[in-house]
C-alpha positions in Angstrom: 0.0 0.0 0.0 2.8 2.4 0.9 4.4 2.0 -2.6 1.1 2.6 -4.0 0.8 5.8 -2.2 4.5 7.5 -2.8 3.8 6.1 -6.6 0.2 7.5 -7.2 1.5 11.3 -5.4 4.9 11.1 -7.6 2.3 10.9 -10.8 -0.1 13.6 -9.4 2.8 15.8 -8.5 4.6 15.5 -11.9 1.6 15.5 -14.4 0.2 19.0 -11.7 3.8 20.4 -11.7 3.9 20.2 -15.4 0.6 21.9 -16.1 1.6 24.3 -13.4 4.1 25.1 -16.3 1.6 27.0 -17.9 -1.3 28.0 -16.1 0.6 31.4 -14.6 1.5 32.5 -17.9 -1.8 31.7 -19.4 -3.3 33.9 -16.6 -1.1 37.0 -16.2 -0.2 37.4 -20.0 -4.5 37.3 -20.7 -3.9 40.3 -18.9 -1.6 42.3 -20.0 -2.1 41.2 -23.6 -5.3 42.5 -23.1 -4.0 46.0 -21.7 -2.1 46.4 -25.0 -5.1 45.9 -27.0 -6.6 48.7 -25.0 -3.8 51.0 -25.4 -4.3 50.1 -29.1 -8.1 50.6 -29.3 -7.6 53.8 -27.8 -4.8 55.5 -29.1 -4.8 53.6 -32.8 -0.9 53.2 -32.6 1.3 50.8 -34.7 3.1 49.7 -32.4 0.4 48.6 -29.7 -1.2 46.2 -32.3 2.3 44.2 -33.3 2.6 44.0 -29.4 -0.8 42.4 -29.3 -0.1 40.0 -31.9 3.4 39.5 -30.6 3.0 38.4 -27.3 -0.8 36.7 -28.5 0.6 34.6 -31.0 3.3 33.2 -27.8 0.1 33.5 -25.3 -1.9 30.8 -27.4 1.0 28.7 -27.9 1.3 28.2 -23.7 -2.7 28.2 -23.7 -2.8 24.9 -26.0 0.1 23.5 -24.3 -2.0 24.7 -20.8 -5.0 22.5 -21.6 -3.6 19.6 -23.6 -1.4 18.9 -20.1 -4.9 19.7 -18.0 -6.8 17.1 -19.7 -5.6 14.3 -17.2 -6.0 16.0 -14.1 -9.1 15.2 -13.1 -9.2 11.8 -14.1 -6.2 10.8 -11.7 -8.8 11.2 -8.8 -11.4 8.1 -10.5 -8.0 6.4 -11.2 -5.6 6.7 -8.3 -7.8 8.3 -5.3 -11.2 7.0 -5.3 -11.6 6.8 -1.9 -10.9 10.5 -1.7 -13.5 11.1 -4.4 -16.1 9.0 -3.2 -15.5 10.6 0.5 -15.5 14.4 -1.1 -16.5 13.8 -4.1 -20.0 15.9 -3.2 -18.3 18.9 -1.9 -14.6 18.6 -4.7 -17.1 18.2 -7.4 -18.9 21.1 -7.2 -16.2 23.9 -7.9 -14.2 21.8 -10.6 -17.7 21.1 -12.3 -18.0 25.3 -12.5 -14.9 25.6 -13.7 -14.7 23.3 -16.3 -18.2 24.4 -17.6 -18.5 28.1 -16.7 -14.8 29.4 -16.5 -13.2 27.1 -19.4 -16.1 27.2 -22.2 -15.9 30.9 -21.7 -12.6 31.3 -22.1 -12.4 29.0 -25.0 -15.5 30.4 -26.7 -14.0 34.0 -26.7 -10.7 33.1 -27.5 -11.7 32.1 -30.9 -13.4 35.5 -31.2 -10.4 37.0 -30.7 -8.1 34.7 -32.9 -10.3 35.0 -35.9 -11.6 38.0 -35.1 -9.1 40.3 -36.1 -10.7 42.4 -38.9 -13.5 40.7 -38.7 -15.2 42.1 -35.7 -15.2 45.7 -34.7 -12.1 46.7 -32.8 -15.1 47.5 -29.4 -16.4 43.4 -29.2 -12.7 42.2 -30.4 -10.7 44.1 -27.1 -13.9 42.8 -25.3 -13.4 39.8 -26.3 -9.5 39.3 -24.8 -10.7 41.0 -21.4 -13.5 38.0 -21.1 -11.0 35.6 -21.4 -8.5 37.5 -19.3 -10.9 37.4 -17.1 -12.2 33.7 -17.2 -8.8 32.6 -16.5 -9.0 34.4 -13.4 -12.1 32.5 -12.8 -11.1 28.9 -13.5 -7.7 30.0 -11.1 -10.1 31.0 -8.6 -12.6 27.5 -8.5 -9.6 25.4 -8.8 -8.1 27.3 -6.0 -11.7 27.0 -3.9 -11.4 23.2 -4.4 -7.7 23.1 -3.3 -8.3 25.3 -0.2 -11.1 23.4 1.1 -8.4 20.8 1.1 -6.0 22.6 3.4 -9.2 24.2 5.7 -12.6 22.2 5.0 -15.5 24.4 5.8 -19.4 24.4 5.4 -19.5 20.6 5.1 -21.1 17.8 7.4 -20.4 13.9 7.7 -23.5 11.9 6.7 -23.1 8.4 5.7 -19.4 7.8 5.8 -18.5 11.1 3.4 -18.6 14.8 3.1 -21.4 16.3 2.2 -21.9 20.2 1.1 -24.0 22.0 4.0 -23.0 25.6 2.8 -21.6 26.9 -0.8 -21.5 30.7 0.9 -18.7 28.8 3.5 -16.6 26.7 0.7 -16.4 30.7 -1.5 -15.8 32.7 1.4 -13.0 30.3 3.0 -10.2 32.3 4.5 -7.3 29.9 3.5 -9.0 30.7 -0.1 -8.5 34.5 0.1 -5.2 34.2 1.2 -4.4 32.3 -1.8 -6.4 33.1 -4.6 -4.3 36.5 -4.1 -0.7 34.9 -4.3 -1.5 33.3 -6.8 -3.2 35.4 -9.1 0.1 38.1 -8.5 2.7 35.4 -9.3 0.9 34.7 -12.3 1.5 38.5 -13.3 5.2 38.4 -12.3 5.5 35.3 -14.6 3.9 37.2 -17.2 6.2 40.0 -16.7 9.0 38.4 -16.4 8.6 36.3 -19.6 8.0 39.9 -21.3 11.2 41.6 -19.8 13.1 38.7 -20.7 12.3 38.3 -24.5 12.0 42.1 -24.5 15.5 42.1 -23.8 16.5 39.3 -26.0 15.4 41.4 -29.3 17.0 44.2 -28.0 20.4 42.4 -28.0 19.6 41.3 -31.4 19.2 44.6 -32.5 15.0 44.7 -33.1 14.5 47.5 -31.1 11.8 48.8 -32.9 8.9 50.8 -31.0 6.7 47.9 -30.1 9.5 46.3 -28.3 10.6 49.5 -26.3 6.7 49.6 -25.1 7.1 46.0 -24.5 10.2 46.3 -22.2 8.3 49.2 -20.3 5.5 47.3 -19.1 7.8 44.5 -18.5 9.6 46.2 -16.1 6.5 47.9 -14.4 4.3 44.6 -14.2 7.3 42.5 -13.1 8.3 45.4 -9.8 4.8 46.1 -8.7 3.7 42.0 -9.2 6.8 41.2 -7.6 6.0 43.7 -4.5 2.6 42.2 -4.4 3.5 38.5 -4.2 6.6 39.7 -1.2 3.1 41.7 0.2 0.3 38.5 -0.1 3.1 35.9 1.3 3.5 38.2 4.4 -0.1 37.8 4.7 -0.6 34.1 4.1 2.4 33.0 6.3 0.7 35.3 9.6 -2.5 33.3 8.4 -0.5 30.0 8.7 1.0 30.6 11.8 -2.8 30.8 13.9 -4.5 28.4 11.3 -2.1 25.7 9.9 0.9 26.0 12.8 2.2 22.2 11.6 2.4 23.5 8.1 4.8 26.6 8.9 6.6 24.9 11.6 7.5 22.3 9.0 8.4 25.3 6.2 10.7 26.9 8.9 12.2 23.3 10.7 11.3 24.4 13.7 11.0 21.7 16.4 10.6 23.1 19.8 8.3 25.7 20.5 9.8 29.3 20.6 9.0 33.0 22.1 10.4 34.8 20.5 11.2 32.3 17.4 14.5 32.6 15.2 14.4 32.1 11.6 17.0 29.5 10.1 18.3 30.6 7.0 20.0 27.4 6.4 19.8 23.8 8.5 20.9 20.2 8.3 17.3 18.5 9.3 17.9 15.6 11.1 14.0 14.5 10.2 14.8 10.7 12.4 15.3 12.3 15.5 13.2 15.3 15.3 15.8 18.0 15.5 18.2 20.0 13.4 21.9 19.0 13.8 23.0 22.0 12.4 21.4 25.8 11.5 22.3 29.1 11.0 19.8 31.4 12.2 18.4 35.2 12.8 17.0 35.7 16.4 13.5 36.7 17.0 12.9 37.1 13.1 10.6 34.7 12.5 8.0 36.3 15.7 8.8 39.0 13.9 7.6 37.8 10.2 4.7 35.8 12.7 3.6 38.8 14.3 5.0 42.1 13.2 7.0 42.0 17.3 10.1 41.0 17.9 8.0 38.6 20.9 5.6 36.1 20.3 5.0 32.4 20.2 5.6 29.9 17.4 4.7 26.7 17.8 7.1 23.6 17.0 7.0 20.3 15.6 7.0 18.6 18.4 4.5 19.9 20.2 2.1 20.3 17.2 2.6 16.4 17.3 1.6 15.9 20.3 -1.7 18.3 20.2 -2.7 16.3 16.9 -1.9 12.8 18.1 -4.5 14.1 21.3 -6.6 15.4 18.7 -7.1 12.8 15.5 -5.4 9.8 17.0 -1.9 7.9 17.5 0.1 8.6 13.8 2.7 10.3 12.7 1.1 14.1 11.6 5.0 15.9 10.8 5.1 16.2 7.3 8.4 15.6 5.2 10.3 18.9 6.5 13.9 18.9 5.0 11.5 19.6 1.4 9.6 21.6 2.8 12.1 24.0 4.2 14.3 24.3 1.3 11.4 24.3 -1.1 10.0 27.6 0.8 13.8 28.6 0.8 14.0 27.9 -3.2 10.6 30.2 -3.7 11.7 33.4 -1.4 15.4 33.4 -3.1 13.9 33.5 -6.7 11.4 35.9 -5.6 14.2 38.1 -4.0 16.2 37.5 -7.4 13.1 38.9 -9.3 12.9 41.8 -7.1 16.5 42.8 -7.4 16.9 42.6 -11.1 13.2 44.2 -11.6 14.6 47.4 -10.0 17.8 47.1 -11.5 16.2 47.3 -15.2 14.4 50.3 -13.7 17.1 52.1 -12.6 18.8 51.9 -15.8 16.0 52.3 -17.7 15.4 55.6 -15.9 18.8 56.5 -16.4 18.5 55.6 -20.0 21.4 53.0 -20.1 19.3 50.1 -20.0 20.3 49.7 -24.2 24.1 49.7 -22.9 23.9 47.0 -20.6 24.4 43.9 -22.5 25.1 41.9 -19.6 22.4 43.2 -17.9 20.2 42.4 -21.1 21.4 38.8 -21.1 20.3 38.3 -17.5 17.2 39.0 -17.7 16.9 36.7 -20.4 17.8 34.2 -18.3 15.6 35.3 -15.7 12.3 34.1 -17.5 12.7 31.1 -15.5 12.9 32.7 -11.7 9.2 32.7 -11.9 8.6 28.9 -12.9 11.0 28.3 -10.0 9.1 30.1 -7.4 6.2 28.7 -8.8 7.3 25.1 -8.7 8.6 24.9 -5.8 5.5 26.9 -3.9 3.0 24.2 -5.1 5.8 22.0 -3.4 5.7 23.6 -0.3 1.9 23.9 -0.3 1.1 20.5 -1.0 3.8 18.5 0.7 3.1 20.4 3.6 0.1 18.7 3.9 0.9 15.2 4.7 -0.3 13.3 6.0 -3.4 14.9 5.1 -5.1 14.9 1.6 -7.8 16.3 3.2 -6.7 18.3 6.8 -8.4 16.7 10.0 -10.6 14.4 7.7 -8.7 12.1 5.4 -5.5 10.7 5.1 -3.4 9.4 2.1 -3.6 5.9 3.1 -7.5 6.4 3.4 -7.2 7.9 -0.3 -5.7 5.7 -1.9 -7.7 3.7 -4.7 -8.6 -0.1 -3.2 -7.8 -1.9 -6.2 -4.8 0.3 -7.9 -2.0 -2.0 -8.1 1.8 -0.2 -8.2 2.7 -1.8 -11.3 -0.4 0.0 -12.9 0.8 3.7 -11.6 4.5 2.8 -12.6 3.5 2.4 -16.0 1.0 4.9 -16.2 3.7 7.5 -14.5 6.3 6.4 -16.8 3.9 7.1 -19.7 3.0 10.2 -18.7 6.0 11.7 -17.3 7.6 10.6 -21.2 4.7 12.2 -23.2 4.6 15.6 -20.8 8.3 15.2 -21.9 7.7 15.7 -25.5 5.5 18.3 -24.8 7.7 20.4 -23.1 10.2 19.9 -25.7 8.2 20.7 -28.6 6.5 23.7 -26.3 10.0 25.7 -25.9 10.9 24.7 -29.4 7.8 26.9 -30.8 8.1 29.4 -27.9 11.7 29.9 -29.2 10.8 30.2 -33.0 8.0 32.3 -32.8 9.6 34.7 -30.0 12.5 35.1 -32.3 10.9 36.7 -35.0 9.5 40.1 -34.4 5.9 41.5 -35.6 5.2 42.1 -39.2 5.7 45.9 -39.3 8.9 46.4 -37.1 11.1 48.5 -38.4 14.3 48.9 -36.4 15.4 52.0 -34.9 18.6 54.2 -36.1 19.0 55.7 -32.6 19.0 53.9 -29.3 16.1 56.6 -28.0 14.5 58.7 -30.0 12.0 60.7 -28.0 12.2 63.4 -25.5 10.5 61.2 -23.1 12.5 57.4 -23.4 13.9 56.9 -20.0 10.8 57.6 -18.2 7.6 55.5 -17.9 5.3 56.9 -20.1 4.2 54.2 -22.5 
């Protein structure tokens, strides 16, 4: 059964973590894509139409790759978790079912719209039509998110019969753990987004095709990736003070801390030693994670241990500390990419300002490279947030163990993992091969620059 278990999670966590490629992108680049369309519709510049088509032709590529990865999802909890399905089945259901059929059929239906639309429609129902699905893939983020927080902090539910069953839709919409979030998420979707702009932005700059639409481009690359950045640093504050009174075992196990603490340092680095419940080794700032807990330099943060020892009162003898060494580095992984982000966000800016940013080829090639901060601290939140968990698929209702699929042999999920880690392989392959062509090749229409800058107003923020 145990192999079963670690098996069935690898597959979820690989086929989720490659999805979770291209979810953030899809979401944050609707977005923006569709504030260039504005800026088009309004001001009837050039340059604001190659953007759209630009950075639309890249957004579609990542939206096909989004659902063709999405399509197995779902089935993985008939397959591998039916127990869990059967057991929340009534409650789970109900927010993937809106999704799929409200969220997704909207966003695919106004898609094409805007795909064949273009001189088709009026220029009024075509912008309309990218801000509905900008704003639908805000909407399936937000019912996959309601189904994954209710996970984490099940409310508005009642046991009848041996299973869940939905008492209150108002309680699973307006769950706390969901607003703290939905948030996060939704802002590290727009950092990804800018981030991917600034980066290719930069990349045609090097080569030269620094033409108006990608001088427009680098701009609200460097404005969406700062302020999303900021906003991400801002919503993490909040999350983590919201873990610390609601999920203690969950930030205990992001921050290795054992024994119960007032005031509470925070390790920067430690050697976990998970067996005996302790770390061997740590280097650590006093009082700074009460600080980060409560805004004081005072104040109690609860430890493994004695977390343990509340839950083994509370649910039962078991083991309830979830795998820690992962998720402390993991949590580690995702703050040093998002400080990375920040740093070289406001490191563009200054040079933009200064008007050196053209100059700067190092600079340039960085953030090139620094298109794939954002998958990091992406990847390796979902880690944190879901490994995190355990034992829990379900907290204070269902275990893995309880989960699992009766009949789902570990030969079956090998196999099936195999396959599916080797097709999502191709995928990604053939993904970043057509990102690379098509983000090589500027809009029809761009006509290269003589002069580095050639308006009055190039090194300040005006669009």
């Amino acid at each position: 059964m145990e192999e079963v278990i670690t098996l069935a999670r690898l597959q979820f966590a690989a086929t989720t973590i490659y999805h979770f490629f291209f979810v953030p992108l899809t979401i944050g680049l609707s977005f923006l894509i569709a504030v260039m369309e504005s800026l088009y519709v309004k001001t009837r510049k050039d340059k604001y139409k190659q953007m759209t088509k630009f950075w639309g032709k890249l957004f579609l590529i990542n939206f096909a790759m989004g659902v063709v990865t999405g399509l197995v999802q779902e089935f993985q909890f008939g397959m591998n978790w039916s127990n869990y399905s059967k057991y929340v089945g009534d409650i789970f259901g109900v927010p993937l079912a809106i999704e799929a059929l409200l969220a997704f059929f909207l966003e695919s239906t106004f898609l094409g719209i805007w795909i064949f639309g273009w001189e088709k429609v009026s220029k009024k129902v075509h912008l309309i039509s990218i801000w509905i699905v900008a704003l639908s893939t805000t909407l399936s983020a937000f019912w996959i998110l309601t189904a994954n927080s209710f996970m984490h902090e099940p409310v508005g539910y009642t046991i009848k019969n041996g299973r869940a069953e939905l008492t209150s839709f108002t309680e699973i919409i307006s769950n706390p753990h969901l607003w703290v979030q939905f948030p996060h998420t939704i802002f590290a979707s727009l950092a990804t987004a800018g981030f991917f702009i600034l980066g290719i932005s930069a990349y045609h700059i090097i080569k030269k095709n620094n033409g108006e639409w990608v001088k427009a481009s680098l701009k609200i690359g460097i404005i969406v990736s700062i302020v999303s950045t900021l906003l991400v640093a801002g919503m993490g504050d909040v999350q983590g003070k919201y873990l610390v009174k609601h999920l203690p075992m969950k930030m205990a196990a992001a921050e290795a801390l054992w024994e119960t603490k007032d005031p509470a340092p925070l390790a920067i680095i430690a050697i976990i030693d998970e067996k005996n419940k302790k770390n061997s080794f740590e280097i650590s700032i006093p009082k700074l994670l009460s600080f980060m807990s409560y805004n004081s330099f005072s104040g109690k943060v609860e430890g493994l241990n004695d977390i343990q020892q509340r839950y083994e009162k509370q649910y039962g003898p078991g083991n309830y500390i979830p795998p820690v060494t992962i998720s402390f580095y993991s949590f580690r992984l995702m703050v040093a990419a998002g400080i990375f982000m920040l740093l070289l966000s406001l490191t563009a800016l200054f040079f933009y300002i200064r008007g050196k940013i053209y100059e700067k080829k190092k600079l340039l090639k960085i953030l090139v490279l620094s298109i794939a901060l954002p998958y990091i601290a992406n990847t390796t939140g979902w880690i944190l947030t879901e490994i995190s968990r355990t034992p829990w698929i379900v907290f204070g209702l269902l275990k893995l163990d309880k989960a699992i699929s009766p009949t789902v042999s570990s030969t079956y999920v090998l196999t099936s993992l195999v396959a599916f880690v080797a097709v999502y392989s191709i995928l990604i392959i053939i993904d970043l091969y057509l990102m690379f062509k098509f983000a090589k090749i500027p809009p029809e229409g761009n006509k290269p620059l003589n002069q580095k800058f050639n308006d009055n107003r190039e090194g300040s923020l005006w669009i």
